[in-house]
py3Dmol code that shows the C-alpha trace and the ligand (Angstrom):
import py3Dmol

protein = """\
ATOM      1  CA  UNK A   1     -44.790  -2.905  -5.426  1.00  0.00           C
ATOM      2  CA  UNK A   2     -43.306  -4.852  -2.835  1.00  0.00           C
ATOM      3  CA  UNK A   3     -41.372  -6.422  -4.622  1.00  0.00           C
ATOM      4  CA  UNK A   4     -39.136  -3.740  -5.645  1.00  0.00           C
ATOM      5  CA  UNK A   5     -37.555  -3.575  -2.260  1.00  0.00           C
ATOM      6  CA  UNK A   6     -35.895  -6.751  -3.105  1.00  0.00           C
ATOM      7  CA  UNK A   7     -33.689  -5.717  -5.763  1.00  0.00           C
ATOM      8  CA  UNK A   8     -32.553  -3.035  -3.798  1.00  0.00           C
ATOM      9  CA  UNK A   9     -32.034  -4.745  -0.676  1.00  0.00           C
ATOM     10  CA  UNK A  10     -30.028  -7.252  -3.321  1.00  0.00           C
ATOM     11  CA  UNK A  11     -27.338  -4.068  -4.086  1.00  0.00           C
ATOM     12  CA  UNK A  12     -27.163  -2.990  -0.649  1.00  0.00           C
ATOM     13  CA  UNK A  13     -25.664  -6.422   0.166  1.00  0.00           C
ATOM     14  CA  UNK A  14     -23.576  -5.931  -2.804  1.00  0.00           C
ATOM     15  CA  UNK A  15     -21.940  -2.192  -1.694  1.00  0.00           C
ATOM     16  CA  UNK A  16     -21.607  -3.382   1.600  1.00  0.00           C
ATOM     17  CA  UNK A  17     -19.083  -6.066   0.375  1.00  0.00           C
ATOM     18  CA  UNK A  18     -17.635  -3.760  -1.919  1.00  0.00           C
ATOM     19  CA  UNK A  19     -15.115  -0.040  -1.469  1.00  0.00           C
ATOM     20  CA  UNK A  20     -13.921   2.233  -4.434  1.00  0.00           C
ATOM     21  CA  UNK A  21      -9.721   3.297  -4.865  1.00  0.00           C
ATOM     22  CA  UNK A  22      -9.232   6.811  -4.723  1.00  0.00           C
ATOM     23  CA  UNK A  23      -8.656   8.397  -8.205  1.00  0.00           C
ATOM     24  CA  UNK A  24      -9.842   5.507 -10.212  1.00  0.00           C
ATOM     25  CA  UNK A  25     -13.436   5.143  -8.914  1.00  0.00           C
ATOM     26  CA  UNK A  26     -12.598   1.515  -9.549  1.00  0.00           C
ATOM     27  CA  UNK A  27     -15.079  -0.786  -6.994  1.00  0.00           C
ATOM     28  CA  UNK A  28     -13.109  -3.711  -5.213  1.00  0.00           C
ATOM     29  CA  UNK A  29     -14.373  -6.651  -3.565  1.00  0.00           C
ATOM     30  CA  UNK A  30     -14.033  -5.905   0.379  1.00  0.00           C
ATOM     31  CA  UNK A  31     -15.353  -8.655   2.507  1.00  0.00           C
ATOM     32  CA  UNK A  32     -13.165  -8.355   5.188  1.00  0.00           C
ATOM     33  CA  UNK A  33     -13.715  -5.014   7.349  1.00  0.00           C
ATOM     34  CA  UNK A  34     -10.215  -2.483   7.378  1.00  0.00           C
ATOM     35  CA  UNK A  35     -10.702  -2.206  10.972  1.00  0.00           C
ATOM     36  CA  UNK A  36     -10.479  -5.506  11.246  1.00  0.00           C
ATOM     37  CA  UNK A  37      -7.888  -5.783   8.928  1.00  0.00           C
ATOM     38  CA  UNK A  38      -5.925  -2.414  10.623  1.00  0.00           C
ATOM     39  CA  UNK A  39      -6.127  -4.477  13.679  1.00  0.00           C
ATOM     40  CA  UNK A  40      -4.677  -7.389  12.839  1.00  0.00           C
ATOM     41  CA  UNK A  41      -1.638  -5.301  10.787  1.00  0.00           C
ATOM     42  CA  UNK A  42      -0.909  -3.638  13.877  1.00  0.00           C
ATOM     43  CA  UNK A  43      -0.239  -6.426  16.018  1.00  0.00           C
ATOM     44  CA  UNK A  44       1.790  -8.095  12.667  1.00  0.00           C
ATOM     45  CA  UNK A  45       3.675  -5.129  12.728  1.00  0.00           C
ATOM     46  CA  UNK A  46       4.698  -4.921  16.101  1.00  0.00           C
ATOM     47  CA  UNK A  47       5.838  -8.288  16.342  1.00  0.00           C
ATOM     48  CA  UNK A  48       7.677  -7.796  13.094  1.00  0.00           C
ATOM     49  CA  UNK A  49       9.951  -4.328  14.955  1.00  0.00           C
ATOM     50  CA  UNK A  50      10.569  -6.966  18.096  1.00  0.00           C
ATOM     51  CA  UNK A  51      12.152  -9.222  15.703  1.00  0.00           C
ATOM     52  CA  UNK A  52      13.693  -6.870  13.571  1.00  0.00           C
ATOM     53  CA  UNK A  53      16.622  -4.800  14.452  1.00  0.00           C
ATOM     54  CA  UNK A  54      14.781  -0.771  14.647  1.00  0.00           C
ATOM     55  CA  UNK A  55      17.725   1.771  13.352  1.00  0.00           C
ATOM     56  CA  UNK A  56      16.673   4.795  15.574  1.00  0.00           C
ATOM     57  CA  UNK A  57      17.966   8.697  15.418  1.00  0.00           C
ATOM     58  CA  UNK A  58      20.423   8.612  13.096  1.00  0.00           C
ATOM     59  CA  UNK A  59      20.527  10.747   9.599  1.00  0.00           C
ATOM     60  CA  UNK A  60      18.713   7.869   7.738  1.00  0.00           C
ATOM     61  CA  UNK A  61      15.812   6.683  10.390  1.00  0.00           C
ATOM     62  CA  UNK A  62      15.082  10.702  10.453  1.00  0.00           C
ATOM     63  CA  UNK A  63      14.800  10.516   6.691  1.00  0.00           C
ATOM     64  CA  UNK A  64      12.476   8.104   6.748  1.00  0.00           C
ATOM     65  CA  UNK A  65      10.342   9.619   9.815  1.00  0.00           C
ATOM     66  CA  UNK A  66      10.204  13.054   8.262  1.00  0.00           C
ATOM     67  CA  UNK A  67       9.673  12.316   4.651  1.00  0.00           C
ATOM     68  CA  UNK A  68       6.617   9.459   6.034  1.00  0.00           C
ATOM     69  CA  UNK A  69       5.410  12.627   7.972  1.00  0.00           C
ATOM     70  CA  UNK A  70       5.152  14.926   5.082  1.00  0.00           C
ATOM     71  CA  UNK A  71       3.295  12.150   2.695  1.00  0.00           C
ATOM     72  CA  UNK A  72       0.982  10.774   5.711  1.00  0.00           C
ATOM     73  CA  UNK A  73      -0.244  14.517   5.308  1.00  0.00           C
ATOM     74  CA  UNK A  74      -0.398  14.688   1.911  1.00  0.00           C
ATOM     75  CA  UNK A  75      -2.389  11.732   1.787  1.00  0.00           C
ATOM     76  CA  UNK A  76      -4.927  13.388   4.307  1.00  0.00           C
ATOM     77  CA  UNK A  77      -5.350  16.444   2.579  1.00  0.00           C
ATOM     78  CA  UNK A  78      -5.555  14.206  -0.670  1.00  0.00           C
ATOM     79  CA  UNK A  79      -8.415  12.233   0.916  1.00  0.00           C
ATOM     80  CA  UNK A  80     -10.305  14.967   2.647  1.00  0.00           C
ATOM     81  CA  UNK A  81     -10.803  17.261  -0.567  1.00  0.00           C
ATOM     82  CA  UNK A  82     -11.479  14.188  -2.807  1.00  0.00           C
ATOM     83  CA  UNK A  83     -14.310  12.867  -0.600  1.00  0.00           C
ATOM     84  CA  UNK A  84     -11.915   9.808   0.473  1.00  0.00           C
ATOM     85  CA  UNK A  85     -11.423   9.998   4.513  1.00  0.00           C
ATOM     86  CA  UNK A  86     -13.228   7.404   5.163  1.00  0.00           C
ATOM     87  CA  UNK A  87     -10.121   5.344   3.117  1.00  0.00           C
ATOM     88  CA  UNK A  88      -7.771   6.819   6.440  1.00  0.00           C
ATOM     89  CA  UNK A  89     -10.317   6.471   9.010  1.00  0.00           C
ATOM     90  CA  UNK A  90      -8.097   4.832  12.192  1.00  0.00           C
ATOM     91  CA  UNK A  91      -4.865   4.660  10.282  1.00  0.00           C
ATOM     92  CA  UNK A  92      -2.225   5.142  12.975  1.00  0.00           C
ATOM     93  CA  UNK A  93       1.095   6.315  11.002  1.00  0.00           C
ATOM     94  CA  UNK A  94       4.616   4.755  11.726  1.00  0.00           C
ATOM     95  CA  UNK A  95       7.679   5.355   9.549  1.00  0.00           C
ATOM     96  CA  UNK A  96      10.442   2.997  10.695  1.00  0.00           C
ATOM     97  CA  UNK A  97      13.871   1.722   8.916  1.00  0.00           C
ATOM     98  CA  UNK A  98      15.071  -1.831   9.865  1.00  0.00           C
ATOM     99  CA  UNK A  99      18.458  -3.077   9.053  1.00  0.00           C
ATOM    100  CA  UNK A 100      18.459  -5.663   6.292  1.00  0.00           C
ATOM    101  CA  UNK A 101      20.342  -5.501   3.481  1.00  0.00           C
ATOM    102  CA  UNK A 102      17.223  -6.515   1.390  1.00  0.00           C
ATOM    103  CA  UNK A 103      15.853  -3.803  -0.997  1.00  0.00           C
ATOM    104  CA  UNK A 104      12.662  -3.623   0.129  1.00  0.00           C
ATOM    105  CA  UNK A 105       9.685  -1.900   1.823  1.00  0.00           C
ATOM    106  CA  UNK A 106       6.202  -2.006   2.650  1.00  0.00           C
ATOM    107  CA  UNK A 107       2.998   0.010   3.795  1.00  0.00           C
ATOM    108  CA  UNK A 108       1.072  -2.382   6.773  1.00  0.00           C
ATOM    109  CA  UNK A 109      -3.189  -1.719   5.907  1.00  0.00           C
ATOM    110  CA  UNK A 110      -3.380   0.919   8.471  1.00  0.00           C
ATOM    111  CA  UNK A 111      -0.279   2.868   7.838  1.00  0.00           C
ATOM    112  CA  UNK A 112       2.348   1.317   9.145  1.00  0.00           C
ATOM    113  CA  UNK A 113       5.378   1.565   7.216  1.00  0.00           C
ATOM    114  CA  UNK A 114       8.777  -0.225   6.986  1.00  0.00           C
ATOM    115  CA  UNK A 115      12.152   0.737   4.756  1.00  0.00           C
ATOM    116  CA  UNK A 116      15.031  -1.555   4.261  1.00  0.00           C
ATOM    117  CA  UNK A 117      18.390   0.015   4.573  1.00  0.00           C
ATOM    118  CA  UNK A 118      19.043  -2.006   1.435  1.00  0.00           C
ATOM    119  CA  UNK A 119      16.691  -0.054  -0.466  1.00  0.00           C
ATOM    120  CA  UNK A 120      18.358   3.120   0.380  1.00  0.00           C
ATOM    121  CA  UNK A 121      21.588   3.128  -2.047  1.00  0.00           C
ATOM    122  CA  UNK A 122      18.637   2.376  -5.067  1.00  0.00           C
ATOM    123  CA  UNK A 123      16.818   5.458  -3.521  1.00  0.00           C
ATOM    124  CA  UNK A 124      19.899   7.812  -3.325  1.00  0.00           C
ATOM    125  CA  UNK A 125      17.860  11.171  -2.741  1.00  0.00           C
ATOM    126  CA  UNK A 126      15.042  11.956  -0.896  1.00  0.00           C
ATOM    127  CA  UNK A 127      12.614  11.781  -3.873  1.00  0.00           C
ATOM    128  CA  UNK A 128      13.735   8.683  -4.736  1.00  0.00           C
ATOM    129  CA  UNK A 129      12.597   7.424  -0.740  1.00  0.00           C
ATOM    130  CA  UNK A 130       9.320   9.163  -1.449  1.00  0.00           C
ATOM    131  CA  UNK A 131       8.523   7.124  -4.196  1.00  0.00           C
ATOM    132  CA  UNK A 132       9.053   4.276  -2.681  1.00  0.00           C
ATOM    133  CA  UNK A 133       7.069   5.382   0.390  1.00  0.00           C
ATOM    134  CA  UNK A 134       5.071   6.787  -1.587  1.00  0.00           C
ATOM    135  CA  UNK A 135       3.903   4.086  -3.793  1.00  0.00           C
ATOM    136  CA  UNK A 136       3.222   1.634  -0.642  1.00  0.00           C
ATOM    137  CA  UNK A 137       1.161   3.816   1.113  1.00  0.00           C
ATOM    138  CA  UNK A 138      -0.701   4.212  -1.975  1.00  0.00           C
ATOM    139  CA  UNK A 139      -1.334   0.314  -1.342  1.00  0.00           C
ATOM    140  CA  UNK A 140      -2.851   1.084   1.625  1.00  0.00           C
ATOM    141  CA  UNK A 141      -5.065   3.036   1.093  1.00  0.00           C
ATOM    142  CA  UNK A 142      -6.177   1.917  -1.863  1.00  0.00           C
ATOM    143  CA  UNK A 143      -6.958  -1.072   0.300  1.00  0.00           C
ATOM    144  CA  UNK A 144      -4.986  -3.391  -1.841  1.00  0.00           C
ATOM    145  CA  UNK A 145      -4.415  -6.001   0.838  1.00  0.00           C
ATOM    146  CA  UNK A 146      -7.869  -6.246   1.326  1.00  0.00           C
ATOM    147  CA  UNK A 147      -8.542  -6.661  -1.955  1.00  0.00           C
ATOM    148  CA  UNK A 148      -6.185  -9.098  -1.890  1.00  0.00           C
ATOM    149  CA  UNK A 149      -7.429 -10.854   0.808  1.00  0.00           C
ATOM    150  CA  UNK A 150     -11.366 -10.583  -0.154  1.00  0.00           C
ATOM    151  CA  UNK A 151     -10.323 -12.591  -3.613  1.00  0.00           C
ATOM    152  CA  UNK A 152      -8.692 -15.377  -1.664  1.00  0.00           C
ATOM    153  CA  UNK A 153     -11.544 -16.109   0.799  1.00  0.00           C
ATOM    154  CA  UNK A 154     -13.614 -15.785  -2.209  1.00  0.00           C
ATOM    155  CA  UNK A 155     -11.403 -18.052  -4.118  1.00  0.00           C
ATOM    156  CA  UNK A 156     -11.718 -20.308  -1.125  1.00  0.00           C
ATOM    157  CA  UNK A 157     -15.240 -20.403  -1.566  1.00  0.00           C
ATOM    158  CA  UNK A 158     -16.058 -18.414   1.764  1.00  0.00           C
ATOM    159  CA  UNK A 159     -19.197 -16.098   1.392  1.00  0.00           C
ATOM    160  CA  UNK A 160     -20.378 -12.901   3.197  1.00  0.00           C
ATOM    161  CA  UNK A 161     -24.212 -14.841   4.733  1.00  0.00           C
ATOM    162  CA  UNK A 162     -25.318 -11.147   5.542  1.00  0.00           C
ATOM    163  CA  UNK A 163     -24.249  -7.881   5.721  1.00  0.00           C
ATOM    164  CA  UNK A 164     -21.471  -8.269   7.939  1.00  0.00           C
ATOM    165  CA  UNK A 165     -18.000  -8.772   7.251  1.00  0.00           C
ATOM    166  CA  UNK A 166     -15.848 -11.356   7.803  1.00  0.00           C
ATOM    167  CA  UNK A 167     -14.342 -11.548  11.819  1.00  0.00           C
ATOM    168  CA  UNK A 168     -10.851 -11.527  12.522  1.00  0.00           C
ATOM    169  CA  UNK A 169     -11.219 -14.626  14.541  1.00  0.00           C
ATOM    170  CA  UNK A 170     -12.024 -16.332  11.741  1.00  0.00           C
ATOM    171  CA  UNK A 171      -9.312 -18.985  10.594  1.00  0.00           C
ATOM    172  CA  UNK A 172      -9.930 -18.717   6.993  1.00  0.00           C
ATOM    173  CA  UNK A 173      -9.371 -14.542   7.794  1.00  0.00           C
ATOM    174  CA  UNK A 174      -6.626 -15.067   9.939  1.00  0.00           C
ATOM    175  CA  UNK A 175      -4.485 -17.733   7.563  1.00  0.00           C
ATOM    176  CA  UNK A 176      -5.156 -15.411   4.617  1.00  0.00           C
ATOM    177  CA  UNK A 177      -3.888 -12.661   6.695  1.00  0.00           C
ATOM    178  CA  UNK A 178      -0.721 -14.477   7.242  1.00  0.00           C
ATOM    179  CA  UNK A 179      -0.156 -15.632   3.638  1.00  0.00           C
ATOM    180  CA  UNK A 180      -0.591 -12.600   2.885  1.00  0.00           C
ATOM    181  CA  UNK A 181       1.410 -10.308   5.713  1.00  0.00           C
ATOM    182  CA  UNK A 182       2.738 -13.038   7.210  1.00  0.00           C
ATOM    183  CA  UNK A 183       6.211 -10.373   7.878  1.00  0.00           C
ATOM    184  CA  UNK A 184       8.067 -12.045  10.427  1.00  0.00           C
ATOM    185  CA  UNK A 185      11.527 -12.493   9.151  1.00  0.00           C
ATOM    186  CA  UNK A 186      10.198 -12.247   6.346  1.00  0.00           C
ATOM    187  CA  UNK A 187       9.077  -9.668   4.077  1.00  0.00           C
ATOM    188  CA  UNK A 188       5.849  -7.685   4.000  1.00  0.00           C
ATOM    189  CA  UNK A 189       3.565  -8.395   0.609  1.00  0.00           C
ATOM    190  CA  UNK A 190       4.905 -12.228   0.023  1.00  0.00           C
ATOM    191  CA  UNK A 191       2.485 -12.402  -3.468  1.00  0.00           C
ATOM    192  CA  UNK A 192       3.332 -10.122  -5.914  1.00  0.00           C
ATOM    193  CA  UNK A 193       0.467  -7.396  -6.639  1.00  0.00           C
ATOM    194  CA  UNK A 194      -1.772  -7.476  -9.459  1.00  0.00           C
ATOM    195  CA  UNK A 195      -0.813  -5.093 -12.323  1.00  0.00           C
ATOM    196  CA  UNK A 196      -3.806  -3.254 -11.799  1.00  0.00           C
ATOM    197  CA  UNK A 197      -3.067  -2.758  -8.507  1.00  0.00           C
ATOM    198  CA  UNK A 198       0.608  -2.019  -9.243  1.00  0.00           C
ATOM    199  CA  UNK A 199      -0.567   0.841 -11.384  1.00  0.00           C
ATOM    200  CA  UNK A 200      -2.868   2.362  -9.482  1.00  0.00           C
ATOM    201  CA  UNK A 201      -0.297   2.390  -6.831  1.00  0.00           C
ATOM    202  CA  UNK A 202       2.516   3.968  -9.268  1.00  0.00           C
ATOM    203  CA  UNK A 203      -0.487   6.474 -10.183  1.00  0.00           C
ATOM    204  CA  UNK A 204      -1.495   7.738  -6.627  1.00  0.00           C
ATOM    205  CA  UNK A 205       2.507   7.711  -5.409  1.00  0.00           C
ATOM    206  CA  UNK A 206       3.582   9.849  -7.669  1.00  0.00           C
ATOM    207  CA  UNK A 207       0.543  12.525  -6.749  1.00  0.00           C
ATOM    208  CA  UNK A 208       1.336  11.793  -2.605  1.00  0.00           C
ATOM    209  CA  UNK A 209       5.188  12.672  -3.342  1.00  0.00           C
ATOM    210  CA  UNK A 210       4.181  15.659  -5.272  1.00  0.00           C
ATOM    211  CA  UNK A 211       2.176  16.889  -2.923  1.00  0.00           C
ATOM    212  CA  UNK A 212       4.667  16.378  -0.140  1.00  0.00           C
ATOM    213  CA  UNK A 213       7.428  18.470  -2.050  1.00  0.00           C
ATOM    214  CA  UNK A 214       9.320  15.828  -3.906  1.00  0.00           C
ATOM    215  CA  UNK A 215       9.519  16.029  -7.762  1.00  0.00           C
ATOM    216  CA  UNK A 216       7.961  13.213  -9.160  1.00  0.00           C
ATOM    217  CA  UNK A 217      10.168  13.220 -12.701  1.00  0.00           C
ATOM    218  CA  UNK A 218      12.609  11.698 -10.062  1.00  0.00           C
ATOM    219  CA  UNK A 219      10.507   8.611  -9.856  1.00  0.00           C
ATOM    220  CA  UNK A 220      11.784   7.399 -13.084  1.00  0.00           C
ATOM    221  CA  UNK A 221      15.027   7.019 -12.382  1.00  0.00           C
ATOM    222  CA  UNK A 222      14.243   4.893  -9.163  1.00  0.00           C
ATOM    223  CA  UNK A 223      12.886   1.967 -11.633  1.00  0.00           C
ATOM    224  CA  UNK A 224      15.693   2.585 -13.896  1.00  0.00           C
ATOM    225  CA  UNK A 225      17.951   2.291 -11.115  1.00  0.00           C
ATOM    226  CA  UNK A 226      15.954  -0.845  -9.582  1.00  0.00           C
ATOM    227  CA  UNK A 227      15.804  -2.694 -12.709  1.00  0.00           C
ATOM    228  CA  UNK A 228      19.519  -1.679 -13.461  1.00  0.00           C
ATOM    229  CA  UNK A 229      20.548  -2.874  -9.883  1.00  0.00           C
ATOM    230  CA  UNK A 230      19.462  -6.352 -10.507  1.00  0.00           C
ATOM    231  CA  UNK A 231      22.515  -8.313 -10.413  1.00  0.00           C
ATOM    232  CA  UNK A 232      22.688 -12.559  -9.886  1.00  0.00           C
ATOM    233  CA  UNK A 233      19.754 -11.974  -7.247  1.00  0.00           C
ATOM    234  CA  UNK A 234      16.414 -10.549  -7.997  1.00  0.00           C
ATOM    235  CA  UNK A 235      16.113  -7.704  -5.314  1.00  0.00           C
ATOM    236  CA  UNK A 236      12.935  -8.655  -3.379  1.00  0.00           C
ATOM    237  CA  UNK A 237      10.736  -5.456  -4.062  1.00  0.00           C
ATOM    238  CA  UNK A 238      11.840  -5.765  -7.701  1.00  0.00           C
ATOM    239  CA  UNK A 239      10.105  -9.924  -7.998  1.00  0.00           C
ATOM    240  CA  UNK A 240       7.061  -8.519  -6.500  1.00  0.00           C
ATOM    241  CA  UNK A 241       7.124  -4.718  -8.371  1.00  0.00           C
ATOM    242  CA  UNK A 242       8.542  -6.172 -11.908  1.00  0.00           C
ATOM    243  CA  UNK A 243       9.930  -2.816 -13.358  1.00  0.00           C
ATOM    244  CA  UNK A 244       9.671  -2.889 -17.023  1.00  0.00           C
ATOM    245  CA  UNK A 245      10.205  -1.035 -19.671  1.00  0.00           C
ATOM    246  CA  UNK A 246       6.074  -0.675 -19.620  1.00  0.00           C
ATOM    247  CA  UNK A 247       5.937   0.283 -15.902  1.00  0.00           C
ATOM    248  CA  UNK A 248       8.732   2.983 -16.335  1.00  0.00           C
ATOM    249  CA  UNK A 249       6.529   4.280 -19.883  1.00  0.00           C
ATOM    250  CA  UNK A 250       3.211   4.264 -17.617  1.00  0.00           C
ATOM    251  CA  UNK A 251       4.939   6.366 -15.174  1.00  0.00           C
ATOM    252  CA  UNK A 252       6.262   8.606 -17.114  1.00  0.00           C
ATOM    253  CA  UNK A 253       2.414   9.138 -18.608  1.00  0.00           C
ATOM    254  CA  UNK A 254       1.132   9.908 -15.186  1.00  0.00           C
ATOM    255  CA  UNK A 255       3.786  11.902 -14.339  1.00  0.00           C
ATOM    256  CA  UNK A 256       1.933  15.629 -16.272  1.00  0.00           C
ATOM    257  CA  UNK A 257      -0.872  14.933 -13.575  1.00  0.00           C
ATOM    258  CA  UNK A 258       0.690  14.345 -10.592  1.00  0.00           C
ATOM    259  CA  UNK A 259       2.828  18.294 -11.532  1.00  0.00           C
ATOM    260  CA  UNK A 260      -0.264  19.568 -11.007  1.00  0.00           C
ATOM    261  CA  UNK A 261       0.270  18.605  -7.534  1.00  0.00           C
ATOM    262  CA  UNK A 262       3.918  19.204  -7.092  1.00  0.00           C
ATOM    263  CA  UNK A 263       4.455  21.805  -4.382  1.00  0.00           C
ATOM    264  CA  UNK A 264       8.032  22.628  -4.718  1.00  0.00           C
TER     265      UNK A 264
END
"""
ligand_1 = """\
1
ZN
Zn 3.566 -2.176 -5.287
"""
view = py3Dmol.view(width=600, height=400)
view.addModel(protein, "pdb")
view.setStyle({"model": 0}, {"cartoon": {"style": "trace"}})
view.addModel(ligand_1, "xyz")
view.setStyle({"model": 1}, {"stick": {}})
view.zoomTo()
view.show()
């Protein structure tokens, strides 16, 4: 009979490394803990405003703060009725636009959020911001970077020796970290995404900007308008969110569920 225990004590090592993305149920590798991760984000993030240049109270930056505002709450509401708050648990929200003329953003594990004024002519209404918001903050709390960062230290051979996770003050942690958020003057997810995590991110984005009062039908015309924009340069968000003709056809499938959401 004894035995028996060991088996089970066998999964319960295995959960405890692992965490499940809202709306898919999909299990992902998580050996590194998100407070840990949240904590490190924060400080990246910080350091990334001081060497960034912050645009503050005009038209735009209020754009950004209110429409962050209103999906930070869908995303709540999203996660407390779908048995998910423990995905938010110690995010601290920020919504800030930095001047750059790169078309980019990103969503810090944590919820810390950044918008390029580049991006904004490729947004052109509000809806169009939302899904960009949108979709990044679906990263993060679909714990993507974790993810991310789990498969690398696993890659690398590091192991979880017991039912702890991996410490921030560990080197192998902290270099991953960096190659993966290393933001700086540079740019928030340096790797592209996997596809899988690129959908499930389109998927959950287009439900958050629903629920915050933004049609998602507009989201298709954001890729269009990305992909169309391309010019000599690849914009940066489009080489790490490629935006084919199969992304644009994916979105438009999810795009019947995430109506049922849309509060107009
Ligand atoms: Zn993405």
């Amino acid at each position: 009979m004894k035995r028996k225990t060991i088996p089970l004590l066998a999964a319960g090592l295995v959960l405890a490394a692992c965490s499940t993305v809202p709306l898919t149920g999909r299990k992902q590798l998580s050996l590194v803990s998100s407070g840990e991760l949240m904590q490190m984000a924060n400080s990246q993030y910080d350091q990334f405003l001081d060497e960034n240049k912050v645009i503050k109270g005009t038209a735009d930056a209020n754009r950004v703060k209110n429409i962050g505002n209103k999906l930070a709450r869908a995303v709540e509401t999203y996660m407390n009725q779908n048995g998910y708050s423990e995905n938010i648990e110690g995010f601290q929200w920020e919504f800030n636009l930095i001047s750059s003329e790169q078309k980019n953003a990103f969503c810090m594990p944590g919820g810390k959020v950044a918008v390029y004024t580049g991006i904004l002519p490729v947004c052109k209404t509000d809806a169009g911001l939302a899904t960009v918001m949108g979709h990044e903050i679906a990263h993060a709390i679909a714990h993507h970077g974790g993810e991310r960062m789990s498969q690398s230290l696993a890659a690398m051979g590091v192991q979880l020796a017991a039912n702890v996770a991996l410490s921030e003050k560990d080197p192998q942690v902290v270099n991953t970290f960096n190659s993966l958020y290393g933001v700086g003057a540079n740019v928030g997810y340096l790797l592209p995404n996997s596809r899988r995590q690129e959908s499930e991110a389109d998927r959950l984005g287009l439900i958050f900007m629903a629920m915050a009062g933004y049609d998602p039908s507009a989201s298709v015309g954001f890729w269009q308008r990305m992909s169309a924009g391309g010019g000599g340069k690849p914009p940066e968000f489009l080489s790490t969110h490629p935006s084919d003709e199969r992304r644009i056809r994916d979105i438009q499938q999810h795009i019947p569920e995430a109506m049922k959401y849309y509060r107009k």
